[in-house]
C-alpha positions as CSV (number, residue, x, y, z in Angstrom):
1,X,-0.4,-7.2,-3.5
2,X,-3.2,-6.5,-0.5
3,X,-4.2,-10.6,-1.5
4,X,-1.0,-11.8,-1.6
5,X,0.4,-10.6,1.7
6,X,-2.4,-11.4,4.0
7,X,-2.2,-15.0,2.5
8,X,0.8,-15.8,4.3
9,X,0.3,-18.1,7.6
10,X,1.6,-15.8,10.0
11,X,-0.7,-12.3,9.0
12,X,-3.8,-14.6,8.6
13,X,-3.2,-16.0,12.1
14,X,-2.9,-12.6,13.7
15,X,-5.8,-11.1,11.9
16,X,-8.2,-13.9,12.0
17,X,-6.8,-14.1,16.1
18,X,-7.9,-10.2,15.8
19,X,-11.2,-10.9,14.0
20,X,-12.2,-13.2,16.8
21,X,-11.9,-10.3,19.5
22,X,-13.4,-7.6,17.8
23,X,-16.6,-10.0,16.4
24,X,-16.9,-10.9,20.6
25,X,-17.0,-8.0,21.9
26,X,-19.3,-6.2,19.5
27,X,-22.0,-9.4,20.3
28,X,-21.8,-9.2,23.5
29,X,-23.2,-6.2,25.6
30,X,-21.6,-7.0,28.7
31,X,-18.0,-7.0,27.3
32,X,-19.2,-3.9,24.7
33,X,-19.8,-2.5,28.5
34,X,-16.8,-3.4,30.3
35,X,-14.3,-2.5,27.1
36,X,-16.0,1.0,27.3
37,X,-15.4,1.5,30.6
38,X,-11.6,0.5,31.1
39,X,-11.2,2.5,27.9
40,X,-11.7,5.2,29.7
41,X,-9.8,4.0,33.2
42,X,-7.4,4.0,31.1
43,X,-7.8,7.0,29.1
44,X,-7.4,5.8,25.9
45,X,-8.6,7.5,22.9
46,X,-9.7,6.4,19.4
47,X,-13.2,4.6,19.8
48,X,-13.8,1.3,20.2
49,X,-12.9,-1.9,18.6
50,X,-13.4,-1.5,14.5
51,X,-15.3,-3.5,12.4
52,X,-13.5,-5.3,9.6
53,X,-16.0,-4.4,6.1
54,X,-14.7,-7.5,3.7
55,X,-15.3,-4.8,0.8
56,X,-13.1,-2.8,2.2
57,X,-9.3,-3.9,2.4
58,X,-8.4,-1.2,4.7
59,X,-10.8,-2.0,7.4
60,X,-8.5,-4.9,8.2
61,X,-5.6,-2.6,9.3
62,X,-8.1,-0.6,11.2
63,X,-10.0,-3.4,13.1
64,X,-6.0,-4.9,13.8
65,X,-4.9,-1.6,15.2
66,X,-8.1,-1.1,17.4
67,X,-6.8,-4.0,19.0
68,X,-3.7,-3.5,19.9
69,X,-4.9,0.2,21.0
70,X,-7.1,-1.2,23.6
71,X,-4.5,-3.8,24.4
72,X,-4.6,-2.4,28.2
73,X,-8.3,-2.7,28.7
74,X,-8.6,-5.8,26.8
75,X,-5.6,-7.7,29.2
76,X,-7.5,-6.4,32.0
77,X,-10.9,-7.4,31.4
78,X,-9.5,-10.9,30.1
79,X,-7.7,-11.1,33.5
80,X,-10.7,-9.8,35.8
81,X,-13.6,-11.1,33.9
82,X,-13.1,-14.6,32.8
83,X,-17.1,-15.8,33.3
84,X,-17.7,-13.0,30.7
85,X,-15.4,-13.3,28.5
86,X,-15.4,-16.7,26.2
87,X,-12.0,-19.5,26.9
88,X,-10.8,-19.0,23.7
89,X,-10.9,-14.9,23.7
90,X,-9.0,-14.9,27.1
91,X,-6.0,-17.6,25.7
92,X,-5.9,-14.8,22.6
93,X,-5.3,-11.9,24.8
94,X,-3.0,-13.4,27.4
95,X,-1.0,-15.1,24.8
96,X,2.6,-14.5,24.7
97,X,3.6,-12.4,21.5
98,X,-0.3,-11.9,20.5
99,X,0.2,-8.0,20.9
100,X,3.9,-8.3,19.7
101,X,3.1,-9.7,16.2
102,X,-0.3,-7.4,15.6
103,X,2.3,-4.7,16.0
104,X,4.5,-6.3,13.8
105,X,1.7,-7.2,10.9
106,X,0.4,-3.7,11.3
107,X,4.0,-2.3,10.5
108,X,2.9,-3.6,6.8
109,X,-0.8,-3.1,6.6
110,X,0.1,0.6,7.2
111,X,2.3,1.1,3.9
112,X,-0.5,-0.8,2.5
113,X,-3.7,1.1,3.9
114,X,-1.6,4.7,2.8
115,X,-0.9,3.3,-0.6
116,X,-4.7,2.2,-1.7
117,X,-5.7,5.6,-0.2
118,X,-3.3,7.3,-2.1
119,X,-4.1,5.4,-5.7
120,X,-8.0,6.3,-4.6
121,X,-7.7,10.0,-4.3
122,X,-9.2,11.8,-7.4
123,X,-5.7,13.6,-7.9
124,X,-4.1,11.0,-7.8
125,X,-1.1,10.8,-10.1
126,X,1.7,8.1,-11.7
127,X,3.9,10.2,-9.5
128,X,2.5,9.5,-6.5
129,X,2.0,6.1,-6.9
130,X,5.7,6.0,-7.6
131,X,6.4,7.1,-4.3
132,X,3.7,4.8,-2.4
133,X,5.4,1.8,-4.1
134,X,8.7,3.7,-3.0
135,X,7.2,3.8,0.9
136,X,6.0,0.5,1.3
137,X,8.6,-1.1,-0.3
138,X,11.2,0.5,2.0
139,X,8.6,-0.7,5.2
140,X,8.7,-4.1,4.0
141,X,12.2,-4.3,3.9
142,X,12.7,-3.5,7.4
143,X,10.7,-6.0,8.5
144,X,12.8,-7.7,11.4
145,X,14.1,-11.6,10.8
146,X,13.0,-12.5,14.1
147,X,11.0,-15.1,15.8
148,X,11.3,-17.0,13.1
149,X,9.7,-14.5,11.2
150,X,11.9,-14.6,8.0
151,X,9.5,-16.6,5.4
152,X,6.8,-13.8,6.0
153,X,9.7,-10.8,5.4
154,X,10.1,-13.3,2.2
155,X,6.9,-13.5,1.2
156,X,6.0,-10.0,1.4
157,X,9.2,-8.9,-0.7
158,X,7.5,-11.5,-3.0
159,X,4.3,-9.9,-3.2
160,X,5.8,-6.5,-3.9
161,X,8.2,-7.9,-6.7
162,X,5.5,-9.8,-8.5
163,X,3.6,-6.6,-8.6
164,X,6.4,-4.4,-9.5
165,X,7.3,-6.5,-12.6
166,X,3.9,-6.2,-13.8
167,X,4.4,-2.6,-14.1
168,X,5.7,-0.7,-17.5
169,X,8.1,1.2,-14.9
170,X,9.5,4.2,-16.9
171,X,5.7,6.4,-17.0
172,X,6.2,5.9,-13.4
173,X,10.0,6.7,-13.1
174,X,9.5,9.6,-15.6
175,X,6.5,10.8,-13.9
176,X,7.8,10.9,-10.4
177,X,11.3,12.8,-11.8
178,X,8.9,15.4,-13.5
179,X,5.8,15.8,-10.7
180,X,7.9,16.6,-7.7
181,X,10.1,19.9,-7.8
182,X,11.3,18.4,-4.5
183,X,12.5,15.1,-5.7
184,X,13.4,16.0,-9.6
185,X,14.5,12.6,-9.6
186,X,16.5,12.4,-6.2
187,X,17.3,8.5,-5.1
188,X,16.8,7.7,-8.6
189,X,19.8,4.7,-9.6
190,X,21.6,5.6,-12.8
191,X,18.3,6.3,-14.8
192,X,19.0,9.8,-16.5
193,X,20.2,8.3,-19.6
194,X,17.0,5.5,-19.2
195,X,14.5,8.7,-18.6
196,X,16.2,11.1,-21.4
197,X,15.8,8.8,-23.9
198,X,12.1,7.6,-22.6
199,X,11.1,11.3,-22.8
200,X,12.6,11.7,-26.6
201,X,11.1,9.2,-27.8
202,X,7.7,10.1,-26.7
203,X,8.2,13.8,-27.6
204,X,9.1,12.0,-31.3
205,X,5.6,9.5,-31.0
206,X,4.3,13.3,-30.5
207,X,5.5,15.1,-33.5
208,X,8.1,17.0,-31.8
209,X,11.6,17.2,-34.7
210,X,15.0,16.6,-33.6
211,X,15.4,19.6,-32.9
212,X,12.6,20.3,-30.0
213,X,13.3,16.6,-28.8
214,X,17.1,18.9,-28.2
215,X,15.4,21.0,-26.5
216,X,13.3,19.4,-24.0
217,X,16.2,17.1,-23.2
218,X,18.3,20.6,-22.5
219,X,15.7,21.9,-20.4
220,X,14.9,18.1,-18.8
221,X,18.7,18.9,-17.7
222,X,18.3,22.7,-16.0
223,X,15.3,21.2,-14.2
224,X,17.7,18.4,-12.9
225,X,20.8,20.7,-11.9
226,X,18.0,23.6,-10.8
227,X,19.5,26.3,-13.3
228,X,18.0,29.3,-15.1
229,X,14.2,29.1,-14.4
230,X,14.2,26.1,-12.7
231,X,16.2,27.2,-9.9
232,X,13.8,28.1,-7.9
233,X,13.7,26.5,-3.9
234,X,10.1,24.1,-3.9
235,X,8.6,24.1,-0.4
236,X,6.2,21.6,-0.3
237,X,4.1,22.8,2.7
238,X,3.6,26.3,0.6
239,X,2.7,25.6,-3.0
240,X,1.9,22.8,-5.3
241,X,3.8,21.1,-7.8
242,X,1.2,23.1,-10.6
243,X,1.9,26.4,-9.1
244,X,5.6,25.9,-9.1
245,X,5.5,25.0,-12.9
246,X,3.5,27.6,-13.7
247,X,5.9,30.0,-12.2
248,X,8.5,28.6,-15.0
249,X,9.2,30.8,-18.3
250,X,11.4,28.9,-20.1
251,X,10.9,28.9,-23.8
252,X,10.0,27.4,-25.7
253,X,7.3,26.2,-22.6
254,X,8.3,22.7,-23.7
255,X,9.2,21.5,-20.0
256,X,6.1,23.0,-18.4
257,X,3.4,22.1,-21.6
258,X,4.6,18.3,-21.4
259,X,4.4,18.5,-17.0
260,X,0.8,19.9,-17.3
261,X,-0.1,17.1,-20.0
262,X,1.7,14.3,-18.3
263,X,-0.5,15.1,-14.9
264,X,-3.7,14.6,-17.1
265,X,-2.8,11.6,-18.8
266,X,-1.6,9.7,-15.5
267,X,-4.3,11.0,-12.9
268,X,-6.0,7.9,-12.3
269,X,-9.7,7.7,-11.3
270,X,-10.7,5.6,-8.5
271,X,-13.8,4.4,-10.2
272,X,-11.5,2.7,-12.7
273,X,-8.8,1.6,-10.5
274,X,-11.2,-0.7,-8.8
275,X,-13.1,-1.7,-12.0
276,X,-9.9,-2.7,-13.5
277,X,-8.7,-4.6,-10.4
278,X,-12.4,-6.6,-10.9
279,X,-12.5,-7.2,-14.1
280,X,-8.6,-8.9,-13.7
281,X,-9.8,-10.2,-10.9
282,X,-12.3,-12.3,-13.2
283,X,-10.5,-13.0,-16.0
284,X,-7.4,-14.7,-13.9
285,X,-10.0,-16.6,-12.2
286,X,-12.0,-17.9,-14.8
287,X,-9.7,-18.3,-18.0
288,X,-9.0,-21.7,-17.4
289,X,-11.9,-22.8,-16.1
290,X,-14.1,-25.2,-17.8
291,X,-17.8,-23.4,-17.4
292,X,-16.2,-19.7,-18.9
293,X,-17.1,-19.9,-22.5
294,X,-17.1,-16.8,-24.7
295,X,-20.8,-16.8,-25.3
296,X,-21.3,-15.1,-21.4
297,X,-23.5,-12.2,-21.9
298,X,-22.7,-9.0,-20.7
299,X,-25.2,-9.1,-18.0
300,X,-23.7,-12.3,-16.2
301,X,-20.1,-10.5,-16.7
302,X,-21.4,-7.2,-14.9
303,X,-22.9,-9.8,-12.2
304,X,-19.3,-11.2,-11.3
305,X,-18.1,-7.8,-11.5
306,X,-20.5,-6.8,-9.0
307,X,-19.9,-9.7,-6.7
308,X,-16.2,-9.9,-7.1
309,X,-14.2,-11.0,-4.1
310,X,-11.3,-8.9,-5.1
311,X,-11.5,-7.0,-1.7
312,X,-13.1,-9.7,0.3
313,X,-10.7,-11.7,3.0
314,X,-11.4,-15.3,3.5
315,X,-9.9,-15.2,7.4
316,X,-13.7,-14.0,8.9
317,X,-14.8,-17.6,8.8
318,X,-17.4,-17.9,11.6
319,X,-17.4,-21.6,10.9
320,X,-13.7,-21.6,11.6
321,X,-13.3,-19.7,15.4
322,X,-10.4,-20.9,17.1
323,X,-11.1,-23.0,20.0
324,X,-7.8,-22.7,21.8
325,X,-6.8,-18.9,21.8
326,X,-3.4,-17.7,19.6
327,X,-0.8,-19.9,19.7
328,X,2.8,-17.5,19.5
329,X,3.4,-18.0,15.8
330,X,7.0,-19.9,14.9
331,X,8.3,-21.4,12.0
332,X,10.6,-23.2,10.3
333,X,12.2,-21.7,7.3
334,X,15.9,-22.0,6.1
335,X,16.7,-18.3,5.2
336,X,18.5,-18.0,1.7
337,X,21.8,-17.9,0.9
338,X,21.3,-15.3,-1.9
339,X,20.2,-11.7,-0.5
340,X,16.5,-11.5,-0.8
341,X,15.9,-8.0,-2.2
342,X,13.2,-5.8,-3.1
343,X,13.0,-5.7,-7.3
344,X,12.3,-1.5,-7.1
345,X,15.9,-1.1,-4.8
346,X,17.5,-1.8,-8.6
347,X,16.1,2.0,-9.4
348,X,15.4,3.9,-6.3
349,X,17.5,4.8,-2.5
350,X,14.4,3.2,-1.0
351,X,15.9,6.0,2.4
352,X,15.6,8.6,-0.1
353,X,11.7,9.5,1.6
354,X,13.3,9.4,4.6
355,X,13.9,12.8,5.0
356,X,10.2,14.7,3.8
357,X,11.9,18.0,4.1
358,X,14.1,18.0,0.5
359,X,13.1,21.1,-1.8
């Protein structure tokens, strides 16, 4: 998803544009100097300009924002101290639209940054990756046709669909209804009878009868409509979705068991996120190539694996420093006469996060 967006002509522009100025004025002591000091004119906080890490995808929403933070000290300096400050640094920051479209890239690298964050916490649950995808899908559709700007709204909507279809969506759905006392389901688009019969047949796969697969649906129910046990208000600033489910007595304890052993199955580690984004990462690169054979030792696997440029951005191109400053990005795209539409607004409000305060 991270790949595919950035790929797109007008965020590579922007961030490589972006690149340039933070690479400049960490090299040069003089600039380093001056930035420091109309920083502080103009009393802006934060630190300086960030470095983008290519190992680290979320550096490059970091270095991009640094940017448009010190977007006052950097138009001054370009204005005030051209013989220190190289041609092509000074067209970038007086360019028309330059600080307009970082804003407008960074509106997505946000969603994006908050999302691999989320997935990399050690808690980390199907549930709240769920509602990541729910965020950032919801961002991305807001993105403004404007400026010509409606092929890169396209192409991210793109990104996000391919990925979403690559998803088994109901441990998701199921998980996010169950997790979040809050939610129980709220935004969800006619998927009770979807999630009721997902649930009963995994409580059958366990060795559950007829009749407790009854009974879990019954009590799947109460949670919905908040009767009996379930009834009680879930402030999310106050307790956690564990306490809350603890504080259930139903019986039989089907409801709460199947919540405690749903969080352990889907807690994802981040360790194995990112190993299974390399190894993929390697296979889709290399099945059709004509030097993989199936006699590559383990050791040369574990070497690509190591070296895997799953994370890495191919914009920081030294060899490739723009010589003539940003041009304002424009371009020419017939918009479609067919709505072009998020795949996960088929199953989810995407406004339903809209308001955090629902208990």
């Amino acid at each position: 998803m991270t790949t595919r967006t950035s790929e797109h002509d007008f965020p590579k522009k922007v961030l490589k544009s972006c690149n340039e100025i933070v690479k400049f004025f960490n090299k040069s002591h003089q600039g380093k100097a001056l930035l420091v000091k109309c920083a502080k004119n103009f009393n802006i906080e934060g630190g300086g300009l960030k470095t983008w890490v290519e190992m680290r995808w979320t550096t490059m929403f970091d270095a991009a924002d640094s940017v448009l933070r010190l977007k006052l000290a950097l138009e001054k300096i370009a204005d005030e101290h051209k013989d220190i400050v190289k041609e092509n640094i000074v067209k970038t920051i007086t360019s028309r639209g330059f600080f307009h479209d970082i804003n407008s890239v960074l509106k997505v690298l946000e969603p994006l940054k908050k999302t691999i964050l989320s997935v990399e916490a050690s808690n980390t649950t199907f549930a709240d990756c769920f509602i990541a995808l729910i965020r950032l899908a919801s961002t991305i559709n807001k993105i403004p046709v404007e400026r010509g700007l409606a092929g890169f709204r396209n192409h991210a909507i793109n990104s996000i669909n391919k990925r979403w279809e690559s998803f088994d969506i109901m441990p998701y759905i199921l998980a996010y209804f169950l997790h979040y006392p809050g939610y129980r389901g709220n935004g969800l688009k006619n998927m009770w009878t979807k999630i009721s019969e997902y649930a009963q047949k995994l409580w059958e796969n366990m060795g559950y009868n007829i009749s407790d697969q009854e009974i879990l649906i019954s009590q799947m129910l109460n949670f919905k409509a908040k009767q009996g046990t379930y009834s009680t208000a879930f402030v999310k600033n106050r307790i956690t979705p564990c306490t809350w489910w603890m504080s259930c007595e139903d019986q039989p304890p089907f409801l709460k068991i199947w919540m405690v052993i749903w969080k352990k199955r889907t807690t994802l580690d981040t360790n194995t996120i990112e190993s299974i984004a390399k190894v993929r990462h390697f296979y889709q690169n290399n099945t059709h190539s004509a030097e993989f054979n199936s006699r590559q030792d383990n050791d040369d696997i574990q070497k690509l694996i190591d070296e895997s440029a799953f994370f890495e951005s191919e914009i920081d191109d030294d060899h490739e420093e723009g010589e003539d400053g940003y041009e304002e990005y424009f371009e020419e795209v017939e918009i479609p006469k067919n709505n072009v539409y998020v795949l996960i607004e088929e199953y989810v409000d995407l406004a339903i996060l809209e308001n955090e305060e629902m208990n």
